[in-house]
MDAnalysis code that builds the backbone (N, CA, C; Angstrom):
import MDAnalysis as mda
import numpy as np

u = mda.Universe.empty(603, n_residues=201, atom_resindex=np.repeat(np.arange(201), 3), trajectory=True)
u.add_TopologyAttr("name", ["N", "CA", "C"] * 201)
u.add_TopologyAttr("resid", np.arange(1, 202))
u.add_TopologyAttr("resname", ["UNK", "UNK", "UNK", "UNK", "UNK", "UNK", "UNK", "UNK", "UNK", "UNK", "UNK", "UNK", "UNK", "UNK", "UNK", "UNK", "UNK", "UNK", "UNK", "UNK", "UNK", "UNK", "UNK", "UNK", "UNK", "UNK", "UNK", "UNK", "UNK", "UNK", "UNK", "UNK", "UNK", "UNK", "UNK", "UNK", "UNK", "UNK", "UNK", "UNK", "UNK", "UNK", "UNK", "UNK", "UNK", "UNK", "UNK", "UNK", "UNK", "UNK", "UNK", "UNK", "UNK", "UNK", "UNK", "UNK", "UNK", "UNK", "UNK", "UNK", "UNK", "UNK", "UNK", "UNK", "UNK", "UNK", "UNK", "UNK", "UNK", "UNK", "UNK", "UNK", "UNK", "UNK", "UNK", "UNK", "UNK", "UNK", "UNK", "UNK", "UNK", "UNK", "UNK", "UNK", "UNK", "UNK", "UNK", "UNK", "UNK", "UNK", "UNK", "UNK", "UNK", "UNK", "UNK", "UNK", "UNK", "UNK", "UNK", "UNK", "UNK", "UNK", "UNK", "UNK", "UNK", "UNK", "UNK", "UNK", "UNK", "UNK", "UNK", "UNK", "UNK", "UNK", "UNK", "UNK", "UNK", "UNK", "UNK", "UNK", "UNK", "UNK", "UNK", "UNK", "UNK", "UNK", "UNK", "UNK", "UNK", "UNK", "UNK", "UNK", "UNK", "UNK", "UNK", "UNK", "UNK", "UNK", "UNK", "UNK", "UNK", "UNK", "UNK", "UNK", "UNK", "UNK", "UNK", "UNK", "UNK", "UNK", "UNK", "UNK", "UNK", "UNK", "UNK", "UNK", "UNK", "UNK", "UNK", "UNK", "UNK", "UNK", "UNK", "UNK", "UNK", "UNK", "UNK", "UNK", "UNK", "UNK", "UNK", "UNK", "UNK", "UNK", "UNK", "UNK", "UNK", "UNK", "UNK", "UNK", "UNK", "UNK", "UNK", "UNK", "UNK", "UNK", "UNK", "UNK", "UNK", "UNK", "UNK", "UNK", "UNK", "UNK", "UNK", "UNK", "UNK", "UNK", "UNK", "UNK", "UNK"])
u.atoms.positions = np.array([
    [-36.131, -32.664, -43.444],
    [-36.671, -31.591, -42.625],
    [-35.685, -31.226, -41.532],
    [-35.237, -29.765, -41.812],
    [-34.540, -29.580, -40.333],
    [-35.239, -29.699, -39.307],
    [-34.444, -30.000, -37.710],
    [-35.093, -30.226, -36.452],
    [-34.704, -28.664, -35.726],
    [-33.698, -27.972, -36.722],
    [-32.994, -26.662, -35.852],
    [-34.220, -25.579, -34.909],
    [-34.177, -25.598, -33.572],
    [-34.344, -25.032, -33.054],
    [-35.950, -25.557, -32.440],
    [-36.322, -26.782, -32.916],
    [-37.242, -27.919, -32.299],
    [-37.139, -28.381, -31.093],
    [-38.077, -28.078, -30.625],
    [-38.386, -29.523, -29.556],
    [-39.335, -30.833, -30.291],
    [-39.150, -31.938, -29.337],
    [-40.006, -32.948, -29.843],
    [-41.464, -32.663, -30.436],
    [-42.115, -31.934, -29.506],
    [-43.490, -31.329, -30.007],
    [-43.413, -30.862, -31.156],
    [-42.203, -30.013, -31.307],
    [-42.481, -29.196, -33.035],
    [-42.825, -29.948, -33.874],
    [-41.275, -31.380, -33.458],
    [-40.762, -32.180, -34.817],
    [-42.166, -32.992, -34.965],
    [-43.097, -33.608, -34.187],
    [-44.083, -34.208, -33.499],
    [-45.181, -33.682, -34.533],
    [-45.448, -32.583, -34.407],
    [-46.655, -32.174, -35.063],
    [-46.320, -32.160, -36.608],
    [-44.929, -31.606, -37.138],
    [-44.351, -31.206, -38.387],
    [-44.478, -32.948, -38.903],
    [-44.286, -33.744, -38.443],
    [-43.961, -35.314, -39.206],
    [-45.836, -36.119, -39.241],
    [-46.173, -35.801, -38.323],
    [-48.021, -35.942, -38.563],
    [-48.341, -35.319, -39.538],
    [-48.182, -33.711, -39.571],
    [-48.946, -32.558, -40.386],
    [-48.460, -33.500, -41.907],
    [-47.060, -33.377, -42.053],
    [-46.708, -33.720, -43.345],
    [-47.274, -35.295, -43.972],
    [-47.340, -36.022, -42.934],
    [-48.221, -37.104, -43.243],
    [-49.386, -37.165, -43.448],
    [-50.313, -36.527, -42.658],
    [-51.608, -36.616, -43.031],
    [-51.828, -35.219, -44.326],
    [-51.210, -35.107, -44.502],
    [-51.513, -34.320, -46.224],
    [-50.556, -35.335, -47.431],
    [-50.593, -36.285, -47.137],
    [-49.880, -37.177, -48.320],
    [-48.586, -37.605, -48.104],
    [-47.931, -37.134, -47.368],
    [-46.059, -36.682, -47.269],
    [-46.091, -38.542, -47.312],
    [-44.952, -39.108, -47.479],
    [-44.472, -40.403, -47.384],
    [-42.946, -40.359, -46.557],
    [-42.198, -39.995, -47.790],
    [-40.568, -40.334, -47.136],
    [-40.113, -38.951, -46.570],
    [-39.254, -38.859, -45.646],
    [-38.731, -37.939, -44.689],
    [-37.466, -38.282, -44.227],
    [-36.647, -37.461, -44.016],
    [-35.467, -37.848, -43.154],
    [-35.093, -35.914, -42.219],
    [-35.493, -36.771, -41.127],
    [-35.158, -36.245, -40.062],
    [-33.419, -35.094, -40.273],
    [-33.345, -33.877, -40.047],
    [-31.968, -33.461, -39.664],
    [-31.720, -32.965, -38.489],
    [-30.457, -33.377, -37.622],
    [-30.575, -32.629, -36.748],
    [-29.603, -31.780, -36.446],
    [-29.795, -30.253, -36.152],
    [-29.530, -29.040, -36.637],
    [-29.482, -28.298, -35.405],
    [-28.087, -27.580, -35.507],
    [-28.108, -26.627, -34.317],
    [-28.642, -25.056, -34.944],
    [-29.472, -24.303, -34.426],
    [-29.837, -23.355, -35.010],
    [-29.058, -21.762, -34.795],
    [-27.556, -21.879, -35.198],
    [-26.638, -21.092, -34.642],
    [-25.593, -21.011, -35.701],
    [-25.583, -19.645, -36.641],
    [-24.500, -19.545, -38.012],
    [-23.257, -18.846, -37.242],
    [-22.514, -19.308, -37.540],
    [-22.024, -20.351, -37.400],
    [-22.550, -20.896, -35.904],
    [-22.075, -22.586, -35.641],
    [-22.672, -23.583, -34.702],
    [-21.016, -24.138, -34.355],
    [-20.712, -23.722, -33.102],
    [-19.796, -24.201, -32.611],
    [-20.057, -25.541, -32.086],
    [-18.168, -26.622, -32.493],
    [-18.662, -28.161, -32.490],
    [-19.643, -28.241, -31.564],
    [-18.998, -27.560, -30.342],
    [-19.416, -27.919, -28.992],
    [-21.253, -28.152, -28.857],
    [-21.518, -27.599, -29.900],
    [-23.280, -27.588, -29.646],
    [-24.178, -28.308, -30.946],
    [-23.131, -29.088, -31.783],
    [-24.197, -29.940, -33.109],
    [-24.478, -31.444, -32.356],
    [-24.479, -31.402, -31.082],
    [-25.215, -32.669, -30.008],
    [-25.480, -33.794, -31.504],
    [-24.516, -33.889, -31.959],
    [-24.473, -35.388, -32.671],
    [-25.350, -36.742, -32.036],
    [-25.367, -37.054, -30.844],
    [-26.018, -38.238, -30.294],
    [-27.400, -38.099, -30.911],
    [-28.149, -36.840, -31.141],
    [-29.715, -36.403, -31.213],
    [-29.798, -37.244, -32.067],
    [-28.704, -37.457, -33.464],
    [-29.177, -38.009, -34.701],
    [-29.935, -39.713, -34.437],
    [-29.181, -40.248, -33.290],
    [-29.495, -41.708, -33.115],
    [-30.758, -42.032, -32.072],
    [-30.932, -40.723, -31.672],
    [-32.495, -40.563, -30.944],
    [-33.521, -40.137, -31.886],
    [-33.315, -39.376, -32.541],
    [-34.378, -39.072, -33.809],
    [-34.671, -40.073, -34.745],
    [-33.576, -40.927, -34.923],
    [-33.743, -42.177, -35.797],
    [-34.886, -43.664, -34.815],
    [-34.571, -43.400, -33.543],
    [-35.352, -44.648, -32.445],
    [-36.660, -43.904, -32.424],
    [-36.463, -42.435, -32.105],
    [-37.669, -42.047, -31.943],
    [-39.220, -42.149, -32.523],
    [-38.127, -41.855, -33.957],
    [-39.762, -41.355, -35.269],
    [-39.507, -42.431, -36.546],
    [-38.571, -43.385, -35.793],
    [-38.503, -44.679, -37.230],
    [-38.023, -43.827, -38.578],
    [-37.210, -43.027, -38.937],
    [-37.337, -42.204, -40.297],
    [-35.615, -42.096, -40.461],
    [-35.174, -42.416, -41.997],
    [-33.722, -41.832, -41.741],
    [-33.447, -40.570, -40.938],
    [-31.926, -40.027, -40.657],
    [-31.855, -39.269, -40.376],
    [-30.077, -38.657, -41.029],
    [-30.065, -36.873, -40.621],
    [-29.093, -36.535, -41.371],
    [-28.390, -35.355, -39.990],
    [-27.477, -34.890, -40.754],
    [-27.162, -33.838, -40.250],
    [-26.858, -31.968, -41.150],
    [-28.203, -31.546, -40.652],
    [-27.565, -30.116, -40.920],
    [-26.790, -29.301, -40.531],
    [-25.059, -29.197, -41.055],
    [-24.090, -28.427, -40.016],
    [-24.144, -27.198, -40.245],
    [-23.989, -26.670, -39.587],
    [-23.911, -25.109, -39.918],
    [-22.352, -24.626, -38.980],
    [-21.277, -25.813, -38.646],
    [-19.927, -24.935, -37.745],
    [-19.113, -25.059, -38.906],
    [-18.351, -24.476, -38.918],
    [-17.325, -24.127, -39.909],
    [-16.323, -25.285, -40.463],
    [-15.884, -25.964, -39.644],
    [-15.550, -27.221, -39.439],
    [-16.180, -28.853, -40.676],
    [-14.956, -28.588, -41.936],
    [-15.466, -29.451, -43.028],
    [-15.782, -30.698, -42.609],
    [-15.400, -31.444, -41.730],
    [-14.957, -32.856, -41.350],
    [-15.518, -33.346, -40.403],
    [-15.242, -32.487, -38.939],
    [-15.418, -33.451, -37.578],
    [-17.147, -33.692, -37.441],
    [-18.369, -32.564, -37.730],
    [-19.696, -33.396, -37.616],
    [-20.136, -34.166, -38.678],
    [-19.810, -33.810, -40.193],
    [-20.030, -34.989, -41.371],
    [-19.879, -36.090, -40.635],
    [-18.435, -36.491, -41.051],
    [-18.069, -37.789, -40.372],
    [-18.345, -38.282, -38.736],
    [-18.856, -37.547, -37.822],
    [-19.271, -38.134, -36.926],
    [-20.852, -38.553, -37.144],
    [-21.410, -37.853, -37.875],
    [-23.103, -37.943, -37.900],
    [-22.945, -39.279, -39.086],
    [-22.068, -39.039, -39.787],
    [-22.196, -40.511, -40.198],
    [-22.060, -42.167, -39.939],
    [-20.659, -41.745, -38.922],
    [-20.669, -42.632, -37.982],
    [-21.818, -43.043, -37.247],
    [-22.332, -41.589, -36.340],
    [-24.057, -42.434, -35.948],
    [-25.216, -42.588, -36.275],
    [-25.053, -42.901, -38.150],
    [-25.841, -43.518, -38.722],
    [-26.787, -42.673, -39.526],
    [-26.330, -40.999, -39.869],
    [-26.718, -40.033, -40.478],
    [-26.353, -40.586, -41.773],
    [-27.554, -40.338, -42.873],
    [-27.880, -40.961, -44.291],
    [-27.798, -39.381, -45.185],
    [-27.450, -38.594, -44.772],
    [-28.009, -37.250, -45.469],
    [-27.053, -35.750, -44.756],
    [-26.142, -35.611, -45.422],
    [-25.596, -34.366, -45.028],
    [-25.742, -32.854, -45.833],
    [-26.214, -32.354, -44.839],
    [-26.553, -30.609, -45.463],
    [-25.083, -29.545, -45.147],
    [-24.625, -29.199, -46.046],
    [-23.718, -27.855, -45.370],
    [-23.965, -27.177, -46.587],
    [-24.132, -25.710, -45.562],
    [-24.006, -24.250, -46.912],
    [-22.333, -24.493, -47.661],
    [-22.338, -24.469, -48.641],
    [-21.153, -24.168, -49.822],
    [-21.482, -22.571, -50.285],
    [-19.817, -22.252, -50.764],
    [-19.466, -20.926, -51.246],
    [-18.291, -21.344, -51.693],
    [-18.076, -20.070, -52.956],
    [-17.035, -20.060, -53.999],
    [-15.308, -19.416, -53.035],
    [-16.424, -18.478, -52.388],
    [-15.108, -17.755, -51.041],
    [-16.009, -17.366, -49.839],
    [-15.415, -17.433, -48.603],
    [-15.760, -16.525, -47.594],
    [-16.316, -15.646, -46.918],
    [-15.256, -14.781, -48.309],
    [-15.394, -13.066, -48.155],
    [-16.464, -12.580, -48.971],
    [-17.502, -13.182, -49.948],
    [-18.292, -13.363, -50.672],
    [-19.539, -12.070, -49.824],
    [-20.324, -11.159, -50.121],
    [-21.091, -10.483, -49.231],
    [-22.460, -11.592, -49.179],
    [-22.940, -11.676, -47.874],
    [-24.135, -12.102, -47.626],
    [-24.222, -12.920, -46.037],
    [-24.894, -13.485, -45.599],
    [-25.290, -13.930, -44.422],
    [-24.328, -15.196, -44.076],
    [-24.923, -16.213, -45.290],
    [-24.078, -17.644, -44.965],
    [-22.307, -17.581, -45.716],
    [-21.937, -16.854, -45.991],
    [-20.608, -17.361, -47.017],
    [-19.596, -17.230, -46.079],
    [-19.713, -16.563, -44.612],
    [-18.468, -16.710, -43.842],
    [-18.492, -18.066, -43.191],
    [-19.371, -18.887, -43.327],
    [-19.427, -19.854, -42.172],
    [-19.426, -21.049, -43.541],
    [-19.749, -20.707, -44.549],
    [-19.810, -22.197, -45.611],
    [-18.559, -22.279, -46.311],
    [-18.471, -23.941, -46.331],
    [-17.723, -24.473, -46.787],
    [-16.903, -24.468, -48.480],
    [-15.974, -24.090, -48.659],
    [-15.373, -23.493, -50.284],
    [-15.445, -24.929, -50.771],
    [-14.931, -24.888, -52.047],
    [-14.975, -26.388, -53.316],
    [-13.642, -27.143, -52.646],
    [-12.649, -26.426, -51.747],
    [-11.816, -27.452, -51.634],
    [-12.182, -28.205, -50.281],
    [-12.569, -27.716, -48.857],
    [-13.493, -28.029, -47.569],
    [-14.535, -28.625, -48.670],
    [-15.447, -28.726, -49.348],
    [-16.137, -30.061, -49.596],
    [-15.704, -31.112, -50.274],
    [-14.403, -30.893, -50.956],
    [-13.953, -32.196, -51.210],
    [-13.314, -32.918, -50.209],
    [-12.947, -32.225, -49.206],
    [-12.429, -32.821, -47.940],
    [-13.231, -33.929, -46.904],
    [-14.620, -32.866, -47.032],
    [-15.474, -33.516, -46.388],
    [-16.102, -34.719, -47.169],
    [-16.192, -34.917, -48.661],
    [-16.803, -36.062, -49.124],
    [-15.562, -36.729, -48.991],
    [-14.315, -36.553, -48.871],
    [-13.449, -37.701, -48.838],
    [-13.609, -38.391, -47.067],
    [-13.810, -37.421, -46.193],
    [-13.981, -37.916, -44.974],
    [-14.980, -38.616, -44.523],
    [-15.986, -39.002, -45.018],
    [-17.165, -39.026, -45.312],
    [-17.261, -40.457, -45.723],
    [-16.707, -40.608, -47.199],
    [-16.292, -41.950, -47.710],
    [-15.643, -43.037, -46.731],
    [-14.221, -42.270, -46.295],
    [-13.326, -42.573, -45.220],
    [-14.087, -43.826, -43.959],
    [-14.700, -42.664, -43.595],
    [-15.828, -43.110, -42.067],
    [-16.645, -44.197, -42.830],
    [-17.372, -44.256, -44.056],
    [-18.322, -45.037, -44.331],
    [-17.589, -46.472, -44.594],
    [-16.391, -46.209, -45.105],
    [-15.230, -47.764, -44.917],
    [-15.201, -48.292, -43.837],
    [-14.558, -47.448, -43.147],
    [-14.278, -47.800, -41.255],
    [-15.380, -48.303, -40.543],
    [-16.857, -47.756, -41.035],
    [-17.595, -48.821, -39.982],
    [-18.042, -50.197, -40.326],
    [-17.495, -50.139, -41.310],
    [-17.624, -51.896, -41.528],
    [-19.227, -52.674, -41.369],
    [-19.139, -53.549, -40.513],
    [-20.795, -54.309, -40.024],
    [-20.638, -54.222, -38.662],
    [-22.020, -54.781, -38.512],
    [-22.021, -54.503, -36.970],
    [-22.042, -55.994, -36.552],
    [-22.146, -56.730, -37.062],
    [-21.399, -58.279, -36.637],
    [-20.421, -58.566, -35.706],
    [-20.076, -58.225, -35.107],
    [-18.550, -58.486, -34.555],
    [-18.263, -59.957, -33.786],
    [-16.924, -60.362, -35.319],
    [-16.490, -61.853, -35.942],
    [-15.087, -61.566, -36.434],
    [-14.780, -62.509, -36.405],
    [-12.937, -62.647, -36.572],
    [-12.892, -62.434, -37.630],
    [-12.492, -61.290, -37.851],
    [-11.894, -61.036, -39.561],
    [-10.691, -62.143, -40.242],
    [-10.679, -62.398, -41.930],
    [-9.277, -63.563, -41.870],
    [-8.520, -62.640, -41.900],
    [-8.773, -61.472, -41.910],
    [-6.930, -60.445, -41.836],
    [-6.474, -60.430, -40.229],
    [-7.025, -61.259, -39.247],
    [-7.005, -61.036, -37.894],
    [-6.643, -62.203, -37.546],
    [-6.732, -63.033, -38.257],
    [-6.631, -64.849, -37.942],
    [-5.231, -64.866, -37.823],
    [-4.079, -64.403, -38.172],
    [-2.744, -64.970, -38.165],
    [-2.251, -64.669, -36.783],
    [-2.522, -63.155, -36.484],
    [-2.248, -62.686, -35.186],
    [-2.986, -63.060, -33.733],
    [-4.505, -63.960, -34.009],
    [-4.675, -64.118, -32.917],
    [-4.031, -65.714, -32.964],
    [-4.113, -66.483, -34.074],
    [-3.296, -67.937, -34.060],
    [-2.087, -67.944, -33.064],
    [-1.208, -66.926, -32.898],
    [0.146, -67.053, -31.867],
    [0.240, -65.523, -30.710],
    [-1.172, -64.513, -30.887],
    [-0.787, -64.189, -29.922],
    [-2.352, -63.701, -29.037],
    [-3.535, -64.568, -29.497],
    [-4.564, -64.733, -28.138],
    [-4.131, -65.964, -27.318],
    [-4.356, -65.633, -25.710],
    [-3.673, -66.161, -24.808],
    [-4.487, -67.134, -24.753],
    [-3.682, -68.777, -24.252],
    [-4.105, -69.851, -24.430],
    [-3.721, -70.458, -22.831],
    [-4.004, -71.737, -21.990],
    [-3.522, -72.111, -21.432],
    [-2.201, -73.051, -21.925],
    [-1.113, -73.022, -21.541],
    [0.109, -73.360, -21.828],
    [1.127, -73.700, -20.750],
    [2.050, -75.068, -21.255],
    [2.823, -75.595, -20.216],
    [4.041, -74.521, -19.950],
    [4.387, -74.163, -18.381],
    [5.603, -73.195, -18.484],
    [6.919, -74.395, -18.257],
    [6.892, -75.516, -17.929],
    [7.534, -76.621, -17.829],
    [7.241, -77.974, -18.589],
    [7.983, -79.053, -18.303],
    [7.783, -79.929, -18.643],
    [6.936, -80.837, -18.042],
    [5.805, -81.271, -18.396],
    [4.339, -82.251, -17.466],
    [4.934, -83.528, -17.616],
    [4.969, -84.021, -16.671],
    [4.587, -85.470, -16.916],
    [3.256, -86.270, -17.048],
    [2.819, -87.560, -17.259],
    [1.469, -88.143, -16.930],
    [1.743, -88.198, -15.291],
    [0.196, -87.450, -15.123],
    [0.233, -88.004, -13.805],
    [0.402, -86.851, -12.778],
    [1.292, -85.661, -13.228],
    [1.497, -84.332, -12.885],
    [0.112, -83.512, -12.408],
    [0.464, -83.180, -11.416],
    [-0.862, -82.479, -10.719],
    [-1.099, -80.965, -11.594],
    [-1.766, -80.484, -12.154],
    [-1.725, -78.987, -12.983],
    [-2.025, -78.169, -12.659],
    [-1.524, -77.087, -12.263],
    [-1.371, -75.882, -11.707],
    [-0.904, -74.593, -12.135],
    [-2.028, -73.417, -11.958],
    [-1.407, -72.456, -12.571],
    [-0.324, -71.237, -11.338],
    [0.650, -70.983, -12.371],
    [1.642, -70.148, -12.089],
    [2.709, -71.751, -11.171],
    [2.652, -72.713, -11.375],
    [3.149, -74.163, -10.907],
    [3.973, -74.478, -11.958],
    [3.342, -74.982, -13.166],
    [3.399, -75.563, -14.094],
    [2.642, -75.352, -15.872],
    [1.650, -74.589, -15.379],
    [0.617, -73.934, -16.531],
    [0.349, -72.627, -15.957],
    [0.254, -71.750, -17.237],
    [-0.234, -70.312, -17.264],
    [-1.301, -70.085, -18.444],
    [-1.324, -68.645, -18.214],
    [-2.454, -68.122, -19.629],
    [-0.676, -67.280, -20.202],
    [-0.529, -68.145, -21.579],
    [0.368, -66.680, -21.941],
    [-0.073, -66.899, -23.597],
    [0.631, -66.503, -24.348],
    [0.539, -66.424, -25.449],
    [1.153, -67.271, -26.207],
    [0.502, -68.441, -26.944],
    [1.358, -69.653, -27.686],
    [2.381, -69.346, -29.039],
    [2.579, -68.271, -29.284],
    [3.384, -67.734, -30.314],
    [3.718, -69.068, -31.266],
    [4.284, -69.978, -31.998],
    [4.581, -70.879, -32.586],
    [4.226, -72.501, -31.981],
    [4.181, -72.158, -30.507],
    [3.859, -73.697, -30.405],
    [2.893, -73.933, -30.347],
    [1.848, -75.210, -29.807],
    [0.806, -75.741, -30.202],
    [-0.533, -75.059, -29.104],
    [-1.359, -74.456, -29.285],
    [-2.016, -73.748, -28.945],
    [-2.850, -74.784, -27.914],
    [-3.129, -73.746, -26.318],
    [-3.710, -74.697, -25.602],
    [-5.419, -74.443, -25.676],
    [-6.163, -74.323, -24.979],
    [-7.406, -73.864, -24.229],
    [-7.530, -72.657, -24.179],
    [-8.860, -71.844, -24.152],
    [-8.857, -70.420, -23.999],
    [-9.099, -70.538, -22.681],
    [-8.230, -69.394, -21.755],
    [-7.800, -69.048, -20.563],
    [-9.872, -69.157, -19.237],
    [-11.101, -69.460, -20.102],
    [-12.081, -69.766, -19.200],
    [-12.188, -70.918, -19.175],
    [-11.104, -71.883, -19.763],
    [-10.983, -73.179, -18.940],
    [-10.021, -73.241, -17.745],
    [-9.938, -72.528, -17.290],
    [-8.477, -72.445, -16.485],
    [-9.422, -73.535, -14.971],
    [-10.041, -72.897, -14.618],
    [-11.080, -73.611, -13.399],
    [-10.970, -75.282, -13.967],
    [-11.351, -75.095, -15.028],
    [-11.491, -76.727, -14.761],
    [-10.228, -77.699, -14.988],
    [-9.185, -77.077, -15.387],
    [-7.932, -77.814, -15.653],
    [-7.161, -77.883, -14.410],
    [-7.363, -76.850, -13.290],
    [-6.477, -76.629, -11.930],
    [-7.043, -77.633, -11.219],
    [-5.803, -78.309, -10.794],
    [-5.655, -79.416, -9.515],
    [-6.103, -80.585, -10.547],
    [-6.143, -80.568, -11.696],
    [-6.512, -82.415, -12.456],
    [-5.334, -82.921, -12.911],
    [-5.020, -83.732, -12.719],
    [-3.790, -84.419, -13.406],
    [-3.606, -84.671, -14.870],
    [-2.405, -84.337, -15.194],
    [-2.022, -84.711, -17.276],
    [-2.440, -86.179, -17.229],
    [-3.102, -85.657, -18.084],
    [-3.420, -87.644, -19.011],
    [-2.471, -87.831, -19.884],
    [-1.256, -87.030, -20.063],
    [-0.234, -87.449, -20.832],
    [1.002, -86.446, -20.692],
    [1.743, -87.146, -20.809],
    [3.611, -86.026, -20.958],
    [2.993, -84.419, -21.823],
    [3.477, -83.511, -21.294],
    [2.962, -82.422, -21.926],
    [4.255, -81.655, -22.641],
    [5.274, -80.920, -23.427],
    [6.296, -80.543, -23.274],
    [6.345, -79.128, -22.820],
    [7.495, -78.744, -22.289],
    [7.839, -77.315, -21.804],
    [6.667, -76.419, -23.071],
    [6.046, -75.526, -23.103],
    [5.270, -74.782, -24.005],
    [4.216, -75.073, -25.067],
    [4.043, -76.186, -24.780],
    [2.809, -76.749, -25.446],
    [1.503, -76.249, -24.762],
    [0.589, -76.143, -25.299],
    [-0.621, -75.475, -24.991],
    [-1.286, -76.806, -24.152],
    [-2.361, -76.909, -23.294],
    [-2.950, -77.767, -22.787],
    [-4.088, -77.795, -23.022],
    [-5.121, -79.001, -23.901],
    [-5.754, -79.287, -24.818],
    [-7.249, -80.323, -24.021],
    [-7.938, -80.018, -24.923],
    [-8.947, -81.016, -24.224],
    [-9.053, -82.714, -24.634],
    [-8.876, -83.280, -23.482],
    [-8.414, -84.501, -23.253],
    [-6.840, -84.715, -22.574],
    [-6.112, -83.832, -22.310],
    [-4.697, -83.715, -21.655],
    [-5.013, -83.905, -20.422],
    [-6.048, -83.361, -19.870],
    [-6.186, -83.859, -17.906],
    [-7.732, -84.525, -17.889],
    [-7.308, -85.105, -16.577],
    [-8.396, -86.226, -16.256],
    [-8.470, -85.909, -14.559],
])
């Protein structure tokens, strides 16, 4: 169901009405009511309020000329359903054919489309293993900038920093830093070795 040119009340009564006469499944579109609809006004965010709002998928009906930038953004925020007028040409006589999209603009847009639906991945956010090598030598660790002895008082920008362990032995993540300052090495540390739990006492 388009939302073009709705307020909540419309959409409000239109999603009851259709329910209480049998209706079941629905998906919400949300639609600027303007042929052509410049980007500036297909308010993309609506789609992820219409979806909290009325519990129901939701889509986008575009109507701007533009094959790519609202598809793929309404899909990004979670639009299940894209509407655009198609035409063979342009110059075609009638109302919608200057503003709809030709056979080569919709193959563009289902490739952009696809594109975006790769890119958002899950919403988990967890260390990918294609990410593991690069944070192994370059998320910042606590690390010796000298040589410790046992017994060495530990101090940062002294003797220990937060930098990046690139090849050597990886220390602490940098919110232990509080508790390692001012404790002494429980053992010889070498110039760039990371500083580890059980190293100060």
């Amino acid at each position: 169901m388009s939302t073009g040119g709705a307020n909540h009340d419309d959409i409000r009564w239109a999603i009851d009405h259709f329910r209480s006469n049998g209706g079941k499944d629905i998906t919400l579109m949300q639609c600027t009511a303007k042929y052509p609809a410049p980007l500036s006004m297909l308010n993309l965010l609506a789609i992820k309020d219409l979806a909290t709002r009325y519990g129901v998928p939701t889509g986008l009906s575009d109507h701007s000329r533009d094959p790519v930038t609202g598809p793929a953004g309404a899909v990004a925020l979670g639009a299940s359903a894209i509407e655009k007028h198609f035409t063979l040409h342009n110059m075609l006589p009638g109302p919608d054919h200057a503003f709809a999209v030709t056979p080569d603009e919709l193959k563009l847009m289902v490739a952009a489309i696809r594109k975006m639906e790769e890119a958002l991945g899950v919403a988990d956010k967890e260390v990918l293993d294609e990410e593991l090598e690069l944070r192994r030598y370059a998320q910042r660790t606590i690390q010796a900038t000298c040589d410790i002895r046992k017994g060495d008082t530990l101090s940062e920008g002294v003797n220990i920093d937060i930098l990046r362990p690139g090849k050597q032995a990886r220390g602490l993540h940098p919110r232990f830093l509080n508790d390692i300052e001012g404790k002494r090495a429980a053992r010889d540390i070498p110039l760039g070795d990371g500083v580890c739990d059980g190293d100060y006492e």
